[in-house]
VMD Tcl script that builds the backbone (N, CA, C; Angstrom):
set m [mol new atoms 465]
animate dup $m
set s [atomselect $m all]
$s set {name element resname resid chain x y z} {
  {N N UNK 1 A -7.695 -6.681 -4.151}
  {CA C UNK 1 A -7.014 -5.710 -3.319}
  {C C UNK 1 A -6.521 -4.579 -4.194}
  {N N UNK 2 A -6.434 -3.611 -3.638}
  {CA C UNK 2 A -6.217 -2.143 -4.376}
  {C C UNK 2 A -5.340 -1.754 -3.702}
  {N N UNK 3 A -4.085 -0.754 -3.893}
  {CA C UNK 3 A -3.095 -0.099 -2.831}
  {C C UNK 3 A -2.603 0.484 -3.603}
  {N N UNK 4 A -2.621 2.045 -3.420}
  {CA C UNK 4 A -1.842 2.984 -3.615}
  {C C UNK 4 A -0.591 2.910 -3.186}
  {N N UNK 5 A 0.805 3.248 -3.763}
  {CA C UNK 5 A 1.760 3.538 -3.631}
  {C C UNK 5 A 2.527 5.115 -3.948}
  {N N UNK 6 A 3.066 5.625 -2.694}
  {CA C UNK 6 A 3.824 7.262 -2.805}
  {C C UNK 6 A 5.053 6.862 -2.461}
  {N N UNK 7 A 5.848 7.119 -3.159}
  {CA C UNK 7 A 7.100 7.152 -2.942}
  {C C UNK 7 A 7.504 8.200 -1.884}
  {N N UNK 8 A 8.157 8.070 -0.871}
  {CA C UNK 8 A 7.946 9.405 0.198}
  {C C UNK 8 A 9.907 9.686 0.310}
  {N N UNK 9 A 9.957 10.965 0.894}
  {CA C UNK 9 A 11.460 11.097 1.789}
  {C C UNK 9 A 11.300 10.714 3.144}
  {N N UNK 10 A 9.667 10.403 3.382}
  {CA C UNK 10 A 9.195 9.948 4.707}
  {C C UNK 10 A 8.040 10.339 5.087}
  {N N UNK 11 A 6.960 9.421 6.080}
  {CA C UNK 11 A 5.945 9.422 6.093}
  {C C UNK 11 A 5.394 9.130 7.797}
  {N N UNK 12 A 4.581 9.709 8.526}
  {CA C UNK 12 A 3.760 9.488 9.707}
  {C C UNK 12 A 2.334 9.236 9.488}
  {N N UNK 13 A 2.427 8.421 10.883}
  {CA C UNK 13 A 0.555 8.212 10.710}
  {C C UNK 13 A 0.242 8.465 12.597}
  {N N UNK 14 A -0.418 9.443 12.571}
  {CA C UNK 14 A -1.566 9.976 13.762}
  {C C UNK 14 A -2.352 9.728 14.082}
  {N N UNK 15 A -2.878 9.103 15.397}
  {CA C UNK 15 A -3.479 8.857 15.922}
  {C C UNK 15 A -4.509 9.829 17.041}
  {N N UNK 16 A -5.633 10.154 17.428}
  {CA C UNK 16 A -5.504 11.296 18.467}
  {C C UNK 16 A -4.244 12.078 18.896}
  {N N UNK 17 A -3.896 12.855 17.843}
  {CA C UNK 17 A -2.702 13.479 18.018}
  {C C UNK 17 A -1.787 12.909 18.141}
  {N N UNK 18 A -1.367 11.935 18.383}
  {CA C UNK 18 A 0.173 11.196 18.741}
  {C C UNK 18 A 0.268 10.498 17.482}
  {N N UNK 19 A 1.413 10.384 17.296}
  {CA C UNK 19 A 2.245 9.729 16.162}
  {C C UNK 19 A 2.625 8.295 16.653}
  {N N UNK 20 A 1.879 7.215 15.706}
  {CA C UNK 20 A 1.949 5.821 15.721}
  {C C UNK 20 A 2.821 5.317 14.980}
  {N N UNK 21 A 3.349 5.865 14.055}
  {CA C UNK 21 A 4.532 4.956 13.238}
  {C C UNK 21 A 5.368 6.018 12.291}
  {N N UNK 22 A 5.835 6.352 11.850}
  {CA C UNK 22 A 7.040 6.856 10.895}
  {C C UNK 22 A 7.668 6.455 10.096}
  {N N UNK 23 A 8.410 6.294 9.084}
  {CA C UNK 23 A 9.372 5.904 8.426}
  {C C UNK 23 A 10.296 7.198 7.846}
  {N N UNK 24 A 11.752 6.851 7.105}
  {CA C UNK 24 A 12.224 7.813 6.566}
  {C C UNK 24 A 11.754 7.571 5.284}
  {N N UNK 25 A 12.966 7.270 3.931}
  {CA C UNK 25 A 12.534 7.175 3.180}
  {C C UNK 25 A 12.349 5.912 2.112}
  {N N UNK 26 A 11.377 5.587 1.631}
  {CA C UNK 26 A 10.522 4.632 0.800}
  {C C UNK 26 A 8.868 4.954 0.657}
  {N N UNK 27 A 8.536 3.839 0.862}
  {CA C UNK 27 A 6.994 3.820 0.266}
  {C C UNK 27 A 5.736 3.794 0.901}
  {N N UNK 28 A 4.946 4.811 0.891}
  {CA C UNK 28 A 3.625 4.623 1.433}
  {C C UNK 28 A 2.842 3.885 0.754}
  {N N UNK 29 A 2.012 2.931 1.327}
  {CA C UNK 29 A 1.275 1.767 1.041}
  {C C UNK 29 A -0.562 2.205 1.144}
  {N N UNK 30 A -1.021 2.443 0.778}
  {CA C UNK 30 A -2.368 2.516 1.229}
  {C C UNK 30 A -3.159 1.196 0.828}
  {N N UNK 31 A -4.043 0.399 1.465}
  {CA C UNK 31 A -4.292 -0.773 0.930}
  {C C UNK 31 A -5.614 -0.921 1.151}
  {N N UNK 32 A -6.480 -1.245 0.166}
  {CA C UNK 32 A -7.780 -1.089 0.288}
  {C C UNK 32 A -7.903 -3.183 -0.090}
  {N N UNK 33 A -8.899 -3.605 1.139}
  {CA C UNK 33 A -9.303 -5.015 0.926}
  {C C UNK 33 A -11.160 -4.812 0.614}
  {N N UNK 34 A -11.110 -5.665 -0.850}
  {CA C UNK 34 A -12.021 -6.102 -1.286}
  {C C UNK 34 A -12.823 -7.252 -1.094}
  {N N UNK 35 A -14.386 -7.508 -1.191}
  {CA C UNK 35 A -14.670 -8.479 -1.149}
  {C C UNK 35 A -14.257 -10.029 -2.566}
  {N N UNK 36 A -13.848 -10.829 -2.003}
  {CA C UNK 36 A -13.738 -11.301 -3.128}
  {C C UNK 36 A -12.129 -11.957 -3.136}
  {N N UNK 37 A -11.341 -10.795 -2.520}
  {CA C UNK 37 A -9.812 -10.934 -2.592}
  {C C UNK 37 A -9.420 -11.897 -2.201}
  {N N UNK 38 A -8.285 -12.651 -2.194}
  {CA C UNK 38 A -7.731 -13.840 -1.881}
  {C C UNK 38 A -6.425 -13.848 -0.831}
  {N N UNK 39 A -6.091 -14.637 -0.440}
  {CA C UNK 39 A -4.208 -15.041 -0.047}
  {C C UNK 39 A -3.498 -14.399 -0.634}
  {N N UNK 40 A -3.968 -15.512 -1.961}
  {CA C UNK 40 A -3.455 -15.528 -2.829}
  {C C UNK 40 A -2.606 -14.349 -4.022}
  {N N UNK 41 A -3.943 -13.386 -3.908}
  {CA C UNK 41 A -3.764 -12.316 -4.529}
  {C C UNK 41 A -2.953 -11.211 -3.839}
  {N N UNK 42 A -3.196 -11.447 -2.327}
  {CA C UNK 42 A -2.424 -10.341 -1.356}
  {C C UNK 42 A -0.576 -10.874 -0.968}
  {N N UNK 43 A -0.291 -12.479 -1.194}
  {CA C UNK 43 A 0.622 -12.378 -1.377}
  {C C UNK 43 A 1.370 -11.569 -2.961}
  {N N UNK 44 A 1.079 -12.270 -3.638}
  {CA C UNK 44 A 1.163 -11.142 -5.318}
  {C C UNK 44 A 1.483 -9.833 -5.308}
  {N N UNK 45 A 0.338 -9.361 -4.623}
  {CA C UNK 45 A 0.371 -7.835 -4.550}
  {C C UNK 45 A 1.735 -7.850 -3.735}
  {N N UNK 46 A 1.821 -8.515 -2.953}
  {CA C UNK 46 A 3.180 -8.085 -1.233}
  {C C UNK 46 A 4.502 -7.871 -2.436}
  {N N UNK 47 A 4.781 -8.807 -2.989}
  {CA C UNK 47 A 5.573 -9.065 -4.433}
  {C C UNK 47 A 5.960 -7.830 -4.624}
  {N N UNK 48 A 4.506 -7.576 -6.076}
  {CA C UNK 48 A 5.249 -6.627 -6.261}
  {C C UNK 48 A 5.430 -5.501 -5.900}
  {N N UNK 49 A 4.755 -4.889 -4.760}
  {CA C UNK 49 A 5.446 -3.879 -4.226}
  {C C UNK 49 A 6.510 -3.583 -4.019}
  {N N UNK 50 A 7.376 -4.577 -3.430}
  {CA C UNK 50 A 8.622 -4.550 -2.875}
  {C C UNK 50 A 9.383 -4.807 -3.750}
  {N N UNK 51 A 9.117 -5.353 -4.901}
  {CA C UNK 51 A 10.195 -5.463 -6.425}
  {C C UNK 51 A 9.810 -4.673 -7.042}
  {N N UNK 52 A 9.015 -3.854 -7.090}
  {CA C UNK 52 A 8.290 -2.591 -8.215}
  {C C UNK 52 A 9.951 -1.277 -8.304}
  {N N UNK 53 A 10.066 -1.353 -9.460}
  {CA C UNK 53 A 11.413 -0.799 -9.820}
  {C C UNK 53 A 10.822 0.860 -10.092}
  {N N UNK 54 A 10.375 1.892 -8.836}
  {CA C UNK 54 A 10.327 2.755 -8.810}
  {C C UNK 54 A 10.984 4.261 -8.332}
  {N N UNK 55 A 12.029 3.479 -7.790}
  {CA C UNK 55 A 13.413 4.526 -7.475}
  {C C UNK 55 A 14.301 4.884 -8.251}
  {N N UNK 56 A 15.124 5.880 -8.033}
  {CA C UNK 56 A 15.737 6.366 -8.656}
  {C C UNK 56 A 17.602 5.401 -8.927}
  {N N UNK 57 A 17.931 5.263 -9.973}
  {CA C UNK 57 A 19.267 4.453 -9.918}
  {C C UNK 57 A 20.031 5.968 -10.183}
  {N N UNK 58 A 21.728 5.767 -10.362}
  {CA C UNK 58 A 22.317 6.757 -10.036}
  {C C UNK 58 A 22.368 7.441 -11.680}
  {N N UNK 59 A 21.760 7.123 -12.627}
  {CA C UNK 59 A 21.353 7.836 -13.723}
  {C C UNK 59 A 19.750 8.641 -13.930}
  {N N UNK 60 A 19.411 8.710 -12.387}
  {CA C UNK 60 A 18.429 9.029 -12.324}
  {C C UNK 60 A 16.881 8.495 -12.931}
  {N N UNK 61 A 17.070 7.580 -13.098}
  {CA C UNK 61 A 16.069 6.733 -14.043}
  {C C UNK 61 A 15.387 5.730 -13.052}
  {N N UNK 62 A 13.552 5.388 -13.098}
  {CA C UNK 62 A 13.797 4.861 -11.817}
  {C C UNK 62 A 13.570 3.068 -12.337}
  {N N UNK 63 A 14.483 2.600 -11.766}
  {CA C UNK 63 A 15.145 1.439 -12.430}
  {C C UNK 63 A 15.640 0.184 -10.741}
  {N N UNK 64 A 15.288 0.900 -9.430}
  {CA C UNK 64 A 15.496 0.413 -8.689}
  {C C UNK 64 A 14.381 0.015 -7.668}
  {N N UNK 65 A 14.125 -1.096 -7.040}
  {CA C UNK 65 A 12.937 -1.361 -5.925}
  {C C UNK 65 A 13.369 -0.999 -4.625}
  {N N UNK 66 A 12.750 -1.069 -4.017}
  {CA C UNK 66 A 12.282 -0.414 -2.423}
  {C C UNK 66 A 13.155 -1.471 -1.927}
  {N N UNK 67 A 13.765 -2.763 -1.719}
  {CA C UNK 67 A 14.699 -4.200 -1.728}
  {C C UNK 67 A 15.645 -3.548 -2.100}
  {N N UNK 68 A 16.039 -2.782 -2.895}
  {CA C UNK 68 A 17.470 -2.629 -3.511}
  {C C UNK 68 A 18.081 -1.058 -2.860}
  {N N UNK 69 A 17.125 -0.768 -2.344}
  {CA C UNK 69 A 17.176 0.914 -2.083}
  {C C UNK 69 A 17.521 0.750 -0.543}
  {N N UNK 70 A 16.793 -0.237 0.158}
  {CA C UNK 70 A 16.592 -0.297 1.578}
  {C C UNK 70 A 15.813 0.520 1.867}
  {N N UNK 71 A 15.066 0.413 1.734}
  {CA C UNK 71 A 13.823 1.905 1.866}
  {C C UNK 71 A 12.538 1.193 2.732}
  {N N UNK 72 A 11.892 1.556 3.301}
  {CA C UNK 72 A 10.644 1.206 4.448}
  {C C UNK 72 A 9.515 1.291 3.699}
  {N N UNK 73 A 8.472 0.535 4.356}
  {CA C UNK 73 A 6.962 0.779 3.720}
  {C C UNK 73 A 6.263 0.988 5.524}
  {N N UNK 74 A 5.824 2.112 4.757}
  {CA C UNK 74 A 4.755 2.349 6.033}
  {C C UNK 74 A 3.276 2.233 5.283}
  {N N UNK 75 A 2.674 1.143 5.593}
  {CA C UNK 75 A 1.058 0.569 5.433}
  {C C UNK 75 A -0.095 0.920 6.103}
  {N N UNK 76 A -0.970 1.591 5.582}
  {CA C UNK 76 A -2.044 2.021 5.859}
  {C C UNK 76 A -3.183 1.230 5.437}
  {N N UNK 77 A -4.286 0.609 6.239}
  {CA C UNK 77 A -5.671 0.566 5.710}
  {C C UNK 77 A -6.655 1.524 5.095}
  {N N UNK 78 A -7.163 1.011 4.188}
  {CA C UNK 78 A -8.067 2.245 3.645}
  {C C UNK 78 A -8.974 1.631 2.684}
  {N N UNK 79 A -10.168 1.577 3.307}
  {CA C UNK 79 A -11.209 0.641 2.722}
  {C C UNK 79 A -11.736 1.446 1.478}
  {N N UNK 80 A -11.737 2.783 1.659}
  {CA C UNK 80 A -12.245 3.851 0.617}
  {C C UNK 80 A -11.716 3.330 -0.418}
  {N N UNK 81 A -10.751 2.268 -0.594}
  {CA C UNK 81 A -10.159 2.208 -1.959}
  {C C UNK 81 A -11.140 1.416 -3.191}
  {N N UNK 82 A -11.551 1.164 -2.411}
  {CA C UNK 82 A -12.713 -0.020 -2.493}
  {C C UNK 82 A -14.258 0.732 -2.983}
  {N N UNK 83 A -14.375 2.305 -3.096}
  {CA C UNK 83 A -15.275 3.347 -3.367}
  {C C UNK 83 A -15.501 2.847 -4.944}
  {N N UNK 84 A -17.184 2.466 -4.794}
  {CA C UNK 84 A -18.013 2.786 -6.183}
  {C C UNK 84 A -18.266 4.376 -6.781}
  {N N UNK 85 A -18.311 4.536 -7.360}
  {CA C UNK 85 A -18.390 6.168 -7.668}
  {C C UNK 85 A -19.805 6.525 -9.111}
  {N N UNK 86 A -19.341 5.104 -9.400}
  {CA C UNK 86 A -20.401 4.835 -10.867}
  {C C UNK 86 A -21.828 5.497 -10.998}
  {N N UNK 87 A -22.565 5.339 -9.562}
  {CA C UNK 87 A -23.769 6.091 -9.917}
  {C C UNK 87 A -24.066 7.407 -8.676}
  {N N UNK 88 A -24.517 8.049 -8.950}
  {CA C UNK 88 A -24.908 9.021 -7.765}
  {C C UNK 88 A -23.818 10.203 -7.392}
  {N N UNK 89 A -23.484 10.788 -6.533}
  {CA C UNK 89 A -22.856 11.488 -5.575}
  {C C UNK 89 A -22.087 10.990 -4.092}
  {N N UNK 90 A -22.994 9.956 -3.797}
  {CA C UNK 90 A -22.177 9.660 -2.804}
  {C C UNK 90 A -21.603 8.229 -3.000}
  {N N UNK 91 A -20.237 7.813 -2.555}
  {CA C UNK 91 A -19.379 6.555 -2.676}
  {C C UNK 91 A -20.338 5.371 -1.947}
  {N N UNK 92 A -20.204 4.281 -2.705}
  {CA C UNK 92 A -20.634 3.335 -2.026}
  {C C UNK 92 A -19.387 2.200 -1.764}
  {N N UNK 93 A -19.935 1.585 -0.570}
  {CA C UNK 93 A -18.661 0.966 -0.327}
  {C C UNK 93 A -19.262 -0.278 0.224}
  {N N UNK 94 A -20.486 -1.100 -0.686}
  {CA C UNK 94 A -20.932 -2.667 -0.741}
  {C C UNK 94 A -19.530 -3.828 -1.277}
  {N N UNK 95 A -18.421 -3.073 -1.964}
  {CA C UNK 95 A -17.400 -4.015 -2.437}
  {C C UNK 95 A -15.997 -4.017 -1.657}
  {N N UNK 96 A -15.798 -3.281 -0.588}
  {CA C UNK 96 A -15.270 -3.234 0.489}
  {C C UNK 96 A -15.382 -5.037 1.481}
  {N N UNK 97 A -14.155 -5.475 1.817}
  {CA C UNK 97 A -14.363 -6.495 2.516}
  {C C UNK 97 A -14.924 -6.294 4.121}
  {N N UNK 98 A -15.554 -7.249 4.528}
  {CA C UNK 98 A -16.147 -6.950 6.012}
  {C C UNK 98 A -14.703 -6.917 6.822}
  {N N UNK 99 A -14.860 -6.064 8.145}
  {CA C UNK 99 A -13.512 -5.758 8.564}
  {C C UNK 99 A -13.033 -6.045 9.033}
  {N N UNK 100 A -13.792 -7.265 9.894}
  {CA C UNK 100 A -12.731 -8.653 10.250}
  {C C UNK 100 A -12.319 -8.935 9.154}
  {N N UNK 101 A -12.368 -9.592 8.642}
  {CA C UNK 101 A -11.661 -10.779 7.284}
  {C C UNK 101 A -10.653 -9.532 6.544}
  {N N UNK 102 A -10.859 -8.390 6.677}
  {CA C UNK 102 A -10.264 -6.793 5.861}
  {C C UNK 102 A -9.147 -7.339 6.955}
  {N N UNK 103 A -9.149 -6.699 7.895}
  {CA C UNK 103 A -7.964 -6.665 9.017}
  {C C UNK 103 A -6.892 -8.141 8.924}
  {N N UNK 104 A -7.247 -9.030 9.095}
  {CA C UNK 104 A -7.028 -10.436 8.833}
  {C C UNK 104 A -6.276 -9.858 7.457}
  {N N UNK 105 A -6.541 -10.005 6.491}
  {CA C UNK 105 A -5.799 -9.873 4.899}
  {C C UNK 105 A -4.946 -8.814 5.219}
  {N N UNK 106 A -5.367 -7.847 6.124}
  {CA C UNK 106 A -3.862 -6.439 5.984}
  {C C UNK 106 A -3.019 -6.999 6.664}
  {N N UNK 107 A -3.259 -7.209 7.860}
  {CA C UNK 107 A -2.408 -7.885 8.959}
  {C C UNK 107 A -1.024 -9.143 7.682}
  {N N UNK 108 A -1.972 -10.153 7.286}
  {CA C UNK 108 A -1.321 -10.911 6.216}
  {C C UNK 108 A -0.352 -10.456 5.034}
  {N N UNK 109 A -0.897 -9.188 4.488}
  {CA C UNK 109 A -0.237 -8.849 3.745}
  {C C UNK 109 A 0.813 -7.869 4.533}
  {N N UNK 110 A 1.070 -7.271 5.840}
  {CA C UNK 110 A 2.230 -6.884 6.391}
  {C C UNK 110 A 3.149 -7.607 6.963}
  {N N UNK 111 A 2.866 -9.100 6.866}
  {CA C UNK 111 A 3.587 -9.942 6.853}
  {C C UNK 111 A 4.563 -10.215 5.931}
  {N N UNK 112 A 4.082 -10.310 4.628}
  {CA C UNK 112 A 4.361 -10.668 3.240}
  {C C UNK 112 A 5.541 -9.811 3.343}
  {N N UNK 113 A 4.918 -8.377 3.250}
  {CA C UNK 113 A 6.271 -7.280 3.325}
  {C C UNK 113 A 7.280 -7.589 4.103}
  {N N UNK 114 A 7.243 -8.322 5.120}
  {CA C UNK 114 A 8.027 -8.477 6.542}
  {C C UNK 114 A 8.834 -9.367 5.829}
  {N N UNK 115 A 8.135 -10.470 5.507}
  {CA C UNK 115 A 9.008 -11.235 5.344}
  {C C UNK 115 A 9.951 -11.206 4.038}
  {N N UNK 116 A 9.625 -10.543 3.213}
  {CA C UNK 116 A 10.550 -10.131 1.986}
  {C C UNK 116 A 12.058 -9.646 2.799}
  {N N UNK 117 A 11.948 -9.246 3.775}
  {CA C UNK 117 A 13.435 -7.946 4.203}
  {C C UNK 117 A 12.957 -6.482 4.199}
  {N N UNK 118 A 11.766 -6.229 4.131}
  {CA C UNK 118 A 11.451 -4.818 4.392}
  {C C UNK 118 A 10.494 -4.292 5.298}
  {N N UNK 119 A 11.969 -3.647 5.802}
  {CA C UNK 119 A 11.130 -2.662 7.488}
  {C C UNK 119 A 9.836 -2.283 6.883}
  {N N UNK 120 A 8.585 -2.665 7.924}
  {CA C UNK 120 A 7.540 -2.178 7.808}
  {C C UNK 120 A 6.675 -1.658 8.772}
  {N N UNK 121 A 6.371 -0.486 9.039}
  {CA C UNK 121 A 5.325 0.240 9.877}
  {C C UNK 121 A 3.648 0.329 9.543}
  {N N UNK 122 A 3.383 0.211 10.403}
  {CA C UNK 122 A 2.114 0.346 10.297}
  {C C UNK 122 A 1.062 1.321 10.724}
  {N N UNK 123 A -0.236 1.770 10.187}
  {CA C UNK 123 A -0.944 2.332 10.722}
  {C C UNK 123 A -2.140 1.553 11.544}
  {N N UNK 124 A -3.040 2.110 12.186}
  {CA C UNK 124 A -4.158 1.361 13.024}
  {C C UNK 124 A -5.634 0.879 12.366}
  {N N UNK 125 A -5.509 0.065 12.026}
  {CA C UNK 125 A -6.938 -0.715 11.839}
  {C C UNK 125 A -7.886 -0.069 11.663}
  {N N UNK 126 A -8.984 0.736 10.737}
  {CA C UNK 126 A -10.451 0.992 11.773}
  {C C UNK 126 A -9.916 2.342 12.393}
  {N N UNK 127 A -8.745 2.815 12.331}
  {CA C UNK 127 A -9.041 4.179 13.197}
  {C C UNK 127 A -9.196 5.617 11.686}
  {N N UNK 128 A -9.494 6.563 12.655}
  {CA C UNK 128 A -9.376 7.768 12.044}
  {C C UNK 128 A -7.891 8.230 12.153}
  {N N UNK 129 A -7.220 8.113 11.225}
  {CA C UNK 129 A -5.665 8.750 11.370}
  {C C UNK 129 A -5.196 9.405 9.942}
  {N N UNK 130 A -4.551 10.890 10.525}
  {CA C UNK 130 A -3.593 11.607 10.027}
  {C C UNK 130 A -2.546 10.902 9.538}
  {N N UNK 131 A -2.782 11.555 7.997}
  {CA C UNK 131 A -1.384 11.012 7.469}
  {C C UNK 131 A -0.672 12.024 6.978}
  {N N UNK 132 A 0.721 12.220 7.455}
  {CA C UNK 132 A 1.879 13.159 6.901}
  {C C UNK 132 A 3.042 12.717 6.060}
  {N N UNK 133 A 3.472 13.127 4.788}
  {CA C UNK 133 A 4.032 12.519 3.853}
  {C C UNK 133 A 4.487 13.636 3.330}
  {N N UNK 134 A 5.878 12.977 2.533}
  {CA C UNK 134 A 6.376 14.277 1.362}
  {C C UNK 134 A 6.727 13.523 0.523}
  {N N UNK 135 A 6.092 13.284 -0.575}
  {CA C UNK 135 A 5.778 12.444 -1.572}
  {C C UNK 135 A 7.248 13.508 -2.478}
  {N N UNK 136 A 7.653 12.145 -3.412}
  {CA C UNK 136 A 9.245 11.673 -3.812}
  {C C UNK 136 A 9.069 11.792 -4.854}
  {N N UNK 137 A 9.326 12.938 -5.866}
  {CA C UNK 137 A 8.724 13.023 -7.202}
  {C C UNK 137 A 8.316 14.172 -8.037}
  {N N UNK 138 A 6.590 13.715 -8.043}
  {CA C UNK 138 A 6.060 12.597 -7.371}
  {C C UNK 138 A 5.929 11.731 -7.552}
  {N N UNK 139 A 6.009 10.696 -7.102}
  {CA C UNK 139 A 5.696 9.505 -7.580}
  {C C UNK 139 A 4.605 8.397 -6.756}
  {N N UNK 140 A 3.234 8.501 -7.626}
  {CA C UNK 140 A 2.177 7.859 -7.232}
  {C C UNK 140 A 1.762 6.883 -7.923}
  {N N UNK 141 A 1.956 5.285 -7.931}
  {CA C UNK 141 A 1.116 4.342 -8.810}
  {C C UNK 141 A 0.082 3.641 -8.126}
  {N N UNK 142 A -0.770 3.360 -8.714}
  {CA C UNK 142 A -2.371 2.412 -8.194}
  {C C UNK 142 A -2.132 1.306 -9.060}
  {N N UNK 143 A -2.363 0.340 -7.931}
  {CA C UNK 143 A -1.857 -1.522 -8.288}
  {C C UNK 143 A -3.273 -1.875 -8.228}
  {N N UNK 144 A -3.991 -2.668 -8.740}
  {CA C UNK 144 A -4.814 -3.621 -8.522}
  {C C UNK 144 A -4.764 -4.703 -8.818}
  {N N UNK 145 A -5.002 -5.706 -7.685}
  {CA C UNK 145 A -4.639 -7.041 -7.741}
  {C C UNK 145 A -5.310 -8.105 -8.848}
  {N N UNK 146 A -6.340 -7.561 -8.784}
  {CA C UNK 146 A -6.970 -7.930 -10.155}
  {C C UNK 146 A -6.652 -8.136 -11.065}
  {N N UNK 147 A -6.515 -6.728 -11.670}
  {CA C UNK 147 A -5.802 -6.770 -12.822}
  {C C UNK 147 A -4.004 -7.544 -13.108}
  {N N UNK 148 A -3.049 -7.469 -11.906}
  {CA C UNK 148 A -1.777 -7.829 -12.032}
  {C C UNK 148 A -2.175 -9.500 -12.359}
  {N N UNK 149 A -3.256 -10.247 -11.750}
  {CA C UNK 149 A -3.342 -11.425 -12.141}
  {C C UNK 149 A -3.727 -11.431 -13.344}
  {N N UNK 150 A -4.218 -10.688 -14.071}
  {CA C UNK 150 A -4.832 -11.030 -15.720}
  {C C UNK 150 A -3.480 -10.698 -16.334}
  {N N UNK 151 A -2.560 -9.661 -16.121}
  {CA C UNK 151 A -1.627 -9.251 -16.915}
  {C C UNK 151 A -0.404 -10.574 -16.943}
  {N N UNK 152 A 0.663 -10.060 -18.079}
  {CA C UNK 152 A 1.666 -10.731 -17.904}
  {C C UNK 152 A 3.168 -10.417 -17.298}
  {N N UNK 153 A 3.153 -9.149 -16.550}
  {CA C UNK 153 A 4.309 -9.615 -15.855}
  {C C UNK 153 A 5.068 -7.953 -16.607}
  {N N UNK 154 A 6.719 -8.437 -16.641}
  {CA C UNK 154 A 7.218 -7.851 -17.513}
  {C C UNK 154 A 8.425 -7.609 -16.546}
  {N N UNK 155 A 9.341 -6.498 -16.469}
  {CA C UNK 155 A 10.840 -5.994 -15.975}
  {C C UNK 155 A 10.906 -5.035 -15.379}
}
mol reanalyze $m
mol bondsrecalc $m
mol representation Tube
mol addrep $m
């Protein structure tokens, strides 16, 4: 699993023009499911998102999580995350999970968030949707679940 994180003052997601979810301020989630990915790995990832010490403490240093801030995650699907780029011009997307079992793992992993204590919104499955954001910063990190399982951790 792959997921972008934006720190926002707040974020919408559009649907045929209408607005499906909102938050004020915390974290946009973009979450790309891979073939291959696990439970296992999407609980992990749920982790550390929500403990990822990327806010600001009152020395301005960012030393605080999205848990400590009270801050929202609004979650988006986005299989593109999942884009080969290695050969050619155009993205291939053979390492993308099929989108049942994709939906199934997002659905799961907005659980994860849920159940930590953090308000979570969502965007729609499979649709074409507008996203509006005013990114906090900025502040943009790319998690891969992959890799957080090979690594060791840290503060």
């Amino acid at each position: 699993m792959k997921a972008v994180l934006q720190r926002v003052r707040n974020a919408s997601v559009e649907v045929d023009g209408r607005v499906v979810s909102s938050i004020d301020a915390g974290m946009l989630v973009f979450l790309g499911v891979g073939k291959g990915d696990t439970d296992e790995a999407g609980r992990k990832l749920a982790a550390k998102v929500v403990d990822l010490r990327i806010f600001p403490d009152e020395k301005h240093s960012m030393n605080r999580s999205l848990k400590e801030t009270g801050g929202e995650i609004l979650l988006v699907s986005q299989f593109t995350l999942q884009a080969d780029c290695r050969r050619g011009r155009r993205p291939s997307f053979v390492d993308a999970e099929d989108p049942a079992r994709a939906e199934e793992m997002y659905k799961a992993f907005a659980e994860e968030l849920r159940a930590s204590g953090v308000s979570t919104s969502e965007g729609v499955f499979g649709a074409h949707m507008n996203i509006r954001l005013d990114n906090d910063g900025p502040v943009t990190i790319l998690l891969d679940s992959e890799k957080l399982s090979r690594s060791g951790g840290g503060s």
